[in-house]
N, C-alpha and C positions, 0 to 999 in steps of 0.2 A: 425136134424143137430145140433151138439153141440160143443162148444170149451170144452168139459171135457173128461179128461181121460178118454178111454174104461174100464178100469179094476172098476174104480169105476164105474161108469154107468151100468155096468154089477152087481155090487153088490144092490145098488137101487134097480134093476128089480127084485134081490132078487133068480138067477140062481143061481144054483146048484154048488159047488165046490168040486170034487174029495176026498179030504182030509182032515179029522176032523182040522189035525194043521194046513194047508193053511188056511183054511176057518177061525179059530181063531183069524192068523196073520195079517190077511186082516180086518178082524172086528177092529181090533184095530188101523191098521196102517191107514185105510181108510176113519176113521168115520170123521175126520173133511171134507174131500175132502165133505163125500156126504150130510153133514149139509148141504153145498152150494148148492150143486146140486138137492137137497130137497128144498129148498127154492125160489130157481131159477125156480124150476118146480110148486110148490106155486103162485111164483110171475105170471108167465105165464097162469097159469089156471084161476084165478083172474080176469087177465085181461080179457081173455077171453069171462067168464062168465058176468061179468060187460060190457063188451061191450069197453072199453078201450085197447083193443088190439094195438098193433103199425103195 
């Protein structure tokens, strides 16, 4: 469960996209969204593993 866009989320897991140009456009239009959602997923595994979970 996440508050982050599907379409990025979907890019993260690093699925497949039909179309050489979609898949370019998306790389570029998306990359800030998934810095966050890379780091947000950082931050959670972290915790995790440290034992600091919420």
């Amino acid at each position: 469960m996440t508050h982050h866009a599907r379409d990025a989320v979907e890019l993260c897991l690093a699925h497949a996209i039909d179309t050489q140009t979609e898949a370019a456009y998306r790389r570029g239009d998306m990359l800030e969204k998934r810095v966050v959602i890379m780091q947000d997923w950082a931050d959670f595994a972290s915790a995790r593993a440290t034992g600091k979970a919420k």
